[in-house]
N, C-alpha and C positions, 0 to 999 in steps of 0.2 A: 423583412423578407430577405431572404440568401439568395443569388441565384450564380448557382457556379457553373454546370455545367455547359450552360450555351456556349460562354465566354472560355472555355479553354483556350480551345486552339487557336482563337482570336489573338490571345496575349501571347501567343510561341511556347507554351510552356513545353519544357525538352524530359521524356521519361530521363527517370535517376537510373543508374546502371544498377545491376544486379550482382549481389554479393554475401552470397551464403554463409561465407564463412565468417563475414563481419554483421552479419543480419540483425544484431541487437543492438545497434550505434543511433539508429532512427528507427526504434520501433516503437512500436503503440500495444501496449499489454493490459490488456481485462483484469480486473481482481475480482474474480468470481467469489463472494463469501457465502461456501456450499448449502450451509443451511438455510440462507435464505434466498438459493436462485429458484430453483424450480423442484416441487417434490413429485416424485414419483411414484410415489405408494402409498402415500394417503394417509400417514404419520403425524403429517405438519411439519416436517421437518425437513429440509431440500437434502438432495444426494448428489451419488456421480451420476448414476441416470440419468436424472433431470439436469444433471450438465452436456450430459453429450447431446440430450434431445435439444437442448437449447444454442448447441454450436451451428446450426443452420442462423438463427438468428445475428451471433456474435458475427462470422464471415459475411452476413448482407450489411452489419454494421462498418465494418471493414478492420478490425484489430488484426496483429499479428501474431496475438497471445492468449495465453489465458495464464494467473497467478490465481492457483487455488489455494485456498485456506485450510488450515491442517483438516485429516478427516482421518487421522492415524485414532487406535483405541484410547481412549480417554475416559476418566469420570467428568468431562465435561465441567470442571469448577471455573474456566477459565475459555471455556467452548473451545478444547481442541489444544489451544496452546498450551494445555498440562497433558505431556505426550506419554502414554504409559506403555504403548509398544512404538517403534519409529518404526519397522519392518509388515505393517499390516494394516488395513481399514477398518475402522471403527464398525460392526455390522448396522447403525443408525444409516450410514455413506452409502453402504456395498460391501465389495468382497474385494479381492485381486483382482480376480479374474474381469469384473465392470471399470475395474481401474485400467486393463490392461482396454478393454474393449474402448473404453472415453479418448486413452491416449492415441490409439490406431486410428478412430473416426478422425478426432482431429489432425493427425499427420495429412489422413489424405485429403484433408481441405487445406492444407496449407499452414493450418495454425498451429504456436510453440504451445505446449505444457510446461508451466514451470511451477514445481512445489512448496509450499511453503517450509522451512526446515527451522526448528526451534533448537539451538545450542547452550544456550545459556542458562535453561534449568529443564526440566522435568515435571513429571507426573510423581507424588509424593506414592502413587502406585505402581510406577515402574519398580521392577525385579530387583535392579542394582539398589533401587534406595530400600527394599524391602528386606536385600541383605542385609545394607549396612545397620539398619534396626538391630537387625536378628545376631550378628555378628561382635558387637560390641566394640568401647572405647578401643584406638589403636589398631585397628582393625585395615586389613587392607580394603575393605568393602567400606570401610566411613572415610579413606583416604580420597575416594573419586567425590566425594561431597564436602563442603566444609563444615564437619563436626567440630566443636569446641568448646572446652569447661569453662562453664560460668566464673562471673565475677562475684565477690562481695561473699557474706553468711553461707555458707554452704552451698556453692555457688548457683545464687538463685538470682542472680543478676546477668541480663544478658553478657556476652561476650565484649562486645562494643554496642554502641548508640545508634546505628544505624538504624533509619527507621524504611520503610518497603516504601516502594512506588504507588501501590494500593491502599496504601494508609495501616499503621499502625506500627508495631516493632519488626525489625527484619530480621526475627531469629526467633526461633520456638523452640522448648526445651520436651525433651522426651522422656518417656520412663523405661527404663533399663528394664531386661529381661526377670530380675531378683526383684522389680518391682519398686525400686527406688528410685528417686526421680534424678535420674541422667544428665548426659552431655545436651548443648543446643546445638540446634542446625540451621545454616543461612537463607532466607529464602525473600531477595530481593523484590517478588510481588505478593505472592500471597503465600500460607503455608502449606496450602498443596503444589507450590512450584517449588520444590530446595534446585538451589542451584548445582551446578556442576561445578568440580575443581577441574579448571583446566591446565593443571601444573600436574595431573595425574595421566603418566602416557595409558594408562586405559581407558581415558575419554579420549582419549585425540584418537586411539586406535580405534574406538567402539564408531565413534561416528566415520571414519573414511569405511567401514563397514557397510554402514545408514547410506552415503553417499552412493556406493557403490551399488549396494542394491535398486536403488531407484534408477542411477544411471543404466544398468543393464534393462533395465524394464522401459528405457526408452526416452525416459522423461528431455527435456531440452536446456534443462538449468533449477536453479534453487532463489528462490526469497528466504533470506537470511534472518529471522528474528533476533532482533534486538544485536546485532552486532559490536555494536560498541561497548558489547558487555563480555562476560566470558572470564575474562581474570579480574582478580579483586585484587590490593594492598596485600603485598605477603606478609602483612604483620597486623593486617586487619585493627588498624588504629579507628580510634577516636574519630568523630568528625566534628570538624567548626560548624558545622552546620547540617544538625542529623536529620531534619525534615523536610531538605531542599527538595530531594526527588518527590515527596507526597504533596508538597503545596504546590510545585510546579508539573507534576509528573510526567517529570523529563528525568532524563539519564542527567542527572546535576553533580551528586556526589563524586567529588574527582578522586576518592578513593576505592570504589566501586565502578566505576565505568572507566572509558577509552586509555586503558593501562598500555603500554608498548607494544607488550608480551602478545596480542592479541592479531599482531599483524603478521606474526608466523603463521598463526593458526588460518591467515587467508592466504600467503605463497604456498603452503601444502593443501589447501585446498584447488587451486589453481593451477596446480600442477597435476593435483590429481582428474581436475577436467580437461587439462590439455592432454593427459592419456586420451581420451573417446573421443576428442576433436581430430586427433591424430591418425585414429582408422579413420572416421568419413570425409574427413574435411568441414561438418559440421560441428562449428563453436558452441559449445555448451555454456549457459551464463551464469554467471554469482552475481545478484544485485542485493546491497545490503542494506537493513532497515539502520542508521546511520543519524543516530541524536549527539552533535558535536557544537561545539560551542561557535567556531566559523568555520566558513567556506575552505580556509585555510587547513584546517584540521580536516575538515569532512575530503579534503584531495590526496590528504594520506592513503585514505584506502582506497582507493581508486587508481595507485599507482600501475604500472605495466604487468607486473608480477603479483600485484593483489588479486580486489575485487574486479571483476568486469564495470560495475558500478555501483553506486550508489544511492538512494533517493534522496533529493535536494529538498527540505523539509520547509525551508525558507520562506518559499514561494508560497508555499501552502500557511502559513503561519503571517505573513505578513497583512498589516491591515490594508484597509481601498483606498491606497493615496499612490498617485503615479510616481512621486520619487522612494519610496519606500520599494516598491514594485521595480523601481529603476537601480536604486543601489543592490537589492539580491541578486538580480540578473546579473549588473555587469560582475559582480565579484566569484560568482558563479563560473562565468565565460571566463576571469583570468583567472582564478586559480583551479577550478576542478577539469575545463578543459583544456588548460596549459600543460595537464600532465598525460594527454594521448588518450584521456577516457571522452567520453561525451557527459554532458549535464542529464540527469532524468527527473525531469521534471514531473509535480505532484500537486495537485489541489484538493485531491478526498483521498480517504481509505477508511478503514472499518473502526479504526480510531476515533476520527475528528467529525467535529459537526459538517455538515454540509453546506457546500457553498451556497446554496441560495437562501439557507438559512442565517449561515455567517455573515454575508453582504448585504441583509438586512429581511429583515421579512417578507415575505410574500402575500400578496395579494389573494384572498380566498378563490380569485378566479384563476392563481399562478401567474398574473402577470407580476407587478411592483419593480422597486427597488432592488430587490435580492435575485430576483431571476435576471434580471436587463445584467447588471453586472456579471452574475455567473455564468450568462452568454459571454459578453465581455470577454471573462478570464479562458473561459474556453480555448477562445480565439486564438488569444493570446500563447495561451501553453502549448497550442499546435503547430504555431509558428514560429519558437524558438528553434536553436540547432538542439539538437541529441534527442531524446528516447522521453516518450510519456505514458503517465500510465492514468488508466480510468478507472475510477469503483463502480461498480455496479449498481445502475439507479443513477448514476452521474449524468448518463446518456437521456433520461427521461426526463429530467430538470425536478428530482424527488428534492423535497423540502426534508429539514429535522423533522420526525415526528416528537414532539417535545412534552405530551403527555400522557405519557403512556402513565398507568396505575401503578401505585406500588409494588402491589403485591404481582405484577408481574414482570418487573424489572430480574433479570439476572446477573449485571453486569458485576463482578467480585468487588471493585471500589462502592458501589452502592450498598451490597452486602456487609462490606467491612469500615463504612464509615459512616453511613445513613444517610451523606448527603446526595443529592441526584443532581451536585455542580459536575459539570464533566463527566460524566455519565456516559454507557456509549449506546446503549440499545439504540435509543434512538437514531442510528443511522445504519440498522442493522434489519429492521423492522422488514419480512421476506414481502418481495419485490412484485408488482402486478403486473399481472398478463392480459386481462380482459373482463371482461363484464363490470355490472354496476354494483358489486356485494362482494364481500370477504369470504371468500380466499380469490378472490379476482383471477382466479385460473392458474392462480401459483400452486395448488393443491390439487393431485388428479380425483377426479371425479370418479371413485371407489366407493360402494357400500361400508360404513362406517370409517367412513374418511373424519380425521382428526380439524383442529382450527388450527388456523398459522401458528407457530411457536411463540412468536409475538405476534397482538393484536394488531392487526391493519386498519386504519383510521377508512371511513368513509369517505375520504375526499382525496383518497388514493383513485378513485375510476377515474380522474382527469387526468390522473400520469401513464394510464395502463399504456403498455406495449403496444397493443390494437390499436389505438386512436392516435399513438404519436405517431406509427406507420402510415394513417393514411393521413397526418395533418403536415403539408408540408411546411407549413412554418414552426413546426416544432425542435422541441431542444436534437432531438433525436436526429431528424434533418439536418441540422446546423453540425452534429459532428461528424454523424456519415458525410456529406459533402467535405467538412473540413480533410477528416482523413482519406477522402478520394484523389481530394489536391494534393494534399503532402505526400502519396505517393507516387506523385507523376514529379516530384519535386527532384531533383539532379542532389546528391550528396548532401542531404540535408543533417544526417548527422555527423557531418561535416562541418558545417555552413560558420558561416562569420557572420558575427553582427558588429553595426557600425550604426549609431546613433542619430537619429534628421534632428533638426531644429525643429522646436511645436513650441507652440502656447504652455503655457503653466497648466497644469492638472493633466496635460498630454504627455502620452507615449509613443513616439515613433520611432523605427526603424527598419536599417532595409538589410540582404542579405545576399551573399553573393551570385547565388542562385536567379538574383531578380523580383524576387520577394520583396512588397516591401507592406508593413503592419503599424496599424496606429490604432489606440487605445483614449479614448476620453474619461479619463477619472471627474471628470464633473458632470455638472446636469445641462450647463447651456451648451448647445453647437460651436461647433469652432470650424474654421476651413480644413479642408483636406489634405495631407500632403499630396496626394495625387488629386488631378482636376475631375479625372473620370469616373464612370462606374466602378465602384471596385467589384471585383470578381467573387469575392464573398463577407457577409455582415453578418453580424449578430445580431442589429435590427434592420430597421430602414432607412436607409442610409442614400439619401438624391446624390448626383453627379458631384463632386465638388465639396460636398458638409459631410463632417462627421458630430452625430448628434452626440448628445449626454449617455451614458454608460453603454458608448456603440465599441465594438472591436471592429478593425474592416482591414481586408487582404487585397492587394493591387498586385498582378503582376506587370513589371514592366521593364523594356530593352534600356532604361536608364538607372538602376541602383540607388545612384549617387543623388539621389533628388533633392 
C-alpha cells in the first residue's frame, strides 16, 4: 500500500520553483508508441487521434510530456523508423492538420510534444535515395548516401565486413539502370534503412529544414534516433569484429558509431533550437537515444552547447543487485551531471523487454517477483535528481507478452534472422483500456472495426486502464502519487545525492531537498533508514522495515540520516 497524499504537508514538503525555460531538467515525459496507444477509427492501428483523446488520461496521470514515435510516411519495414517523407503524417497516423490539432490540445493542458527524429538513415523510399538509384555511380545524388564499389571478381564482394544491427550483411548491392549489377549501399539495420552520409552538407542542410518545419508547427523538442550514429570511418575499413552490433545489438562497432565528427552535428542543432527559445523564452529540448560505452563518453553529448540530454541506458540494462544499481547511478551523478546537464533516467522503451518481465516473471495474478521489483525500480527512478521518462503500459505494470505467433510477429530482426531472441513486439503489443476481451477498448467501436495489429493476450483485462484507475493499490497509483510528490519536490533536477549507510543488498540515500529513498534488493526485511511511516512504498511497508523488493520515500527536516 502507498499512501502519500495525507502525509504531505505533515513532512513540510516546500513546492519547487517554477521555471519554464529550464522545464526539461526534472521532467517526466510519455513515450507514446502511436500505433499501439489508442485507435481511432477502427483500423487496428492507433493514431494522433487516439493520442489527443487519450491526453486527458496522460495529465490525470501527471507527466509533463509526451515523446511520440515516428508517424511520418513510411513502408512501415521498420514501423516508422524507415522515414520516406520527414515533412508529413503517414495517412495510417492522420493528416497535419490532427497533428496540428493533438499539439494545441496538448499546450493547453500544460503538456510538452516532443518528436521522435530519425538521422541516421532513411526510408530506402525516400526521394533522395530514389534519385541516387536513378542518377548513377558518382553522382551527386549517391554522395548524400554511402555508395561504393565492391570488392573482390567483379565487385561482387561487399565493400567492407560490416555486418547490420539487424542481422545479416550491412551493405546491399544494386543493379544499375543498363541493368548490370552495380555499386553497394550502406545500410547499418536493415536494407530498407540506407544510411545518410553525413559528410554531405545536403544532409546537414536537408534536416535543419525537417527541424525547422516541425519547430514552426509548434512542437517543444526532438528524440533523436540513434544518435551516436550519423558518421561512419571515412575509409570505411574493415572491422576486428564485424558481428558485434548483431550479437550484441548495440552501436559496438567503433568504426560505425560515436565518431567525433558527430558532435558538430549536435552544436548546430542546438543552436538552431536556441533560435525559437529566443522568441518566447521557452527551451526547446534535444534528448538523445545515446548507446556509448561509459558514462564518461555518454557526458560528451550532453555538454552546454550539445544535446540538452541524453538517456542513461545503464540503469535500464543493469541486472537486480543493489551495487550494480549503485555503481551506474553514482558514475551517472559524476560524470553526466558534472557537466550542467541533468541524468535522464530509463527503465523501458519500445525496445527492451519490460520490467516486470526482466525482473522476473510474474505471477498469473500480476503479483510475483517481477512486479514487487518493478515497483521497486519505479521508486527508485522517480527519486533520483534529473528527468525520467515512461513507456507506455509502464504505468499499468504490463508484463512481456512473450508469445505471440509466428507468423504474426513484425519485428525486421525476427524477419531477418528467424530467431525471436530479442525480438521487440512483445513490448509493443497496443495497450488496454477496458473490458474483459480484445481490443479491450484500444479499438473504437466502429462497424467493421479491424483486430489490434498485434494480438492482445487474454490476461491483458487485469492490466486495463479501467481497473488500475479504480484499484488504488495499483502500479498506476504508485506512479501517479510518485509523480505528484516529485512535483512538489524544490529543484529536483537539481538535487544531490549523497549515499546512507544500509545493510548489504540495500540502497539508500537522501537528497538535498530532504528526500530520502531506500531500495531492498533482497527478499528478507531489513530496518529502515527512517524509523517512520514513510510517505510512500512500492509495497507494504510498517513504521520502521523495509521489506524485500520494497522502494519507500521519507521525507524529512534531517537529510543527513
Amino acid at each position: 500500500m502507498h499512501n502519500a497524499t495525507p502525509h504531505r504537508q505533515a513532512y513540510g514538503v516546500i513546492p519547487k520553483s517554477s521555471d519554464a525555460h529550464r522545464w526539461w531538467r526534472d521532467a517526466v515525459i510519455y513515450q507514446v508508441y502511436v500505433r499501439s496507444f489508442l485507435d481511432s477509427t477502427g483500423d487496428g492501428v492507433g493514431d494522433l487521434a487516439g493520442v489527443r483523446a487519450g491526453l486527458p488520461y496522460l495529465k490525470k496521470l501527471g507527466v509533463d510530456g509526451v515523446w511520440l514515435s515516428p508517424f511520418y510516411p513510411s513502408p512501415q519495414h521498420d514501423h516508422g523508423y524507415d522515414v520516406a517523407d520527414y515533412l508529413d503524417v503517414d495517412p495510417v497516423f492522420g493528416d497535419l492538420t490532427e497533428f496540428d490539432q493533438l499539439t494545441a490540445a496538448a499546450h493547453r493542458i500544460g503538456v510538452k510534444v516532443l518528436l521522435d527524429i530519425v538521422p541516421n538513415h532513411c526510408s530506402s523510399e525516400h526521394p533522395y535515395f530514389q534519385e541516387a538509384l536513378a542518377a548513377g555511380p558518382g553522382s551527386p545524388a549517391r554522395a548524400r548516401f554511402h555508395f561504393a564499389d565492391g570488392r573482390g571478381p567483379d565487385g561482387n564482394e561487399p565493400p567492407n565486413n560490416w555486418h547490420a544491427m539487424f542481422g545479416g550483411p550491412a551493405w546491399s548491392r544494386i543493379t544499375e539502370n543498363d541493368g548490370s549489377p552495380g555499386q553497394w549501399y550502406l545500410h547499418m539495420f536493415t536494407p530498407e534503412q540506407p544510411d545518410w552520409n553525413w559528410r554531405n552538407s545536403d544532409v546537414t542542410d536537408y534536416f535543419d529544414r525537417v527541424l525547422r518545419f516541425w519547430l514552426e508547427r509548434g512542437v517543444d523538442g526532438f528524440r533523436i534516433d540513434v544518435a551516436a550514429g550519423l558518421f561512419k570511418h571515412p575509409d570505411l575499413p574493415d572491422s576486428p569484429d564485424p558481428e558485434a552490433d548483431a550479437r550484441t545489438r548495440d552501436s559496438v562497432n567503433p568504426l560505425a558509431w560515436n565518431q567525433p565528427e558527430v558532435h558538430g552535428v549536435w552544436r548546430r542543432w542546438r543552436a538552431l533550437c536556441e533560435e525559437y527559445t529566443a522568441r518566447d523564452g521557452r527551451e526547446r529540448l534535444l534528448v538523445g537515444e545515446v548507446s556509448v560505452p561509459t558514462a564518461r563518453e555518454h557526458a560528451l553529448y550532453v555538454r552546454p552547447d550539445e544535446l540538452h540530454q541524453a538517456f542513461f541506458f545503464d540503469l535500464l540494462s543493469a541486472p537486480w543487485d543493489a551495487d550494480a544499481f549503485r555503481k551506474v547511478i553514482a558514475e551517472a551523478m559524476q560524470d553526466i551531471a558534472g557537466t550542467g546537464s541533468t541524468v535522464t533516467w530509463v527503465l523501458n522503451n519500445h525496445d527492451q523487454v519490460r520490467t516486470v518481465t526482466r525482473y522476473g516473471e510474474p505471477a498469473p495474478d500480476g503479483s510475483g517477483l517481477g512486479t514487487a521489483r518493478a515497483r521497486a525500480a519505479a521508486l527508485l527512478m522517480l527519486a533520483l535528481p534529473g528527468a525520467a521518462y515512461i513507456y507506455q503500459g509502464e504505468e499499468l505494470g504490463l508484463p512481456e507478452v512473450v508469445d505471440l505467433p509466428d507468423d504474426v510477429l513484425t519485428d525486421p530482426i525476427f524477419r531477418r534472422t528467424g530467431s525471436r531472441a530479442r525480438i521487440r513486439d512483445g513490448c509493443r503489443v497496443p495497450l488496454p483500456w477496458s473490458g474483459q476481451a480484445s481490443p479491450f477498448g484500444f479499438t473504437s467501436n466502429v462497424e467493421g472495426a479491424k483486430l489490434p495489429w498485434l494480438p492482445q493476450p487474454e490476461w491483458f483485462a487485469q492490466y486495463a486502464t479501467d481497473r488500475a484507475l479504480a484499484d488504488t493499490s495499483s502500479f498506476w497509483h504508485l506512479y501517479r502519487d510518485g509523480l505528484q510528490l516529485r512535483a512538489t519536490l524544490p529543484q529536483l533536477g537539481e538535487g544531490t545525492l549523497r549515499w546512507l549507510e544500509a545493510p548489504p543488498g540495500v540502497l539508500a540515500f537522501s537528497r538535498g531537498d530532504g528526500l530520502v529513498c531506500a531500495v531492498n534488493f533482497g527478499t528478507a526485511p531489513v530496518a529502515a533508514p527512517v524509523p517512520s511511516t514513510p510517505l510512500l512504498a512500492s509495497g507494504t511497508c510498517p513504521p520502521g522495515v523495509l521489506p524485500g523488493s520494497t522502494s519507500a520515500w521519507w521525507i524529512t527536516d534531517h537529510p543527513h540520516v
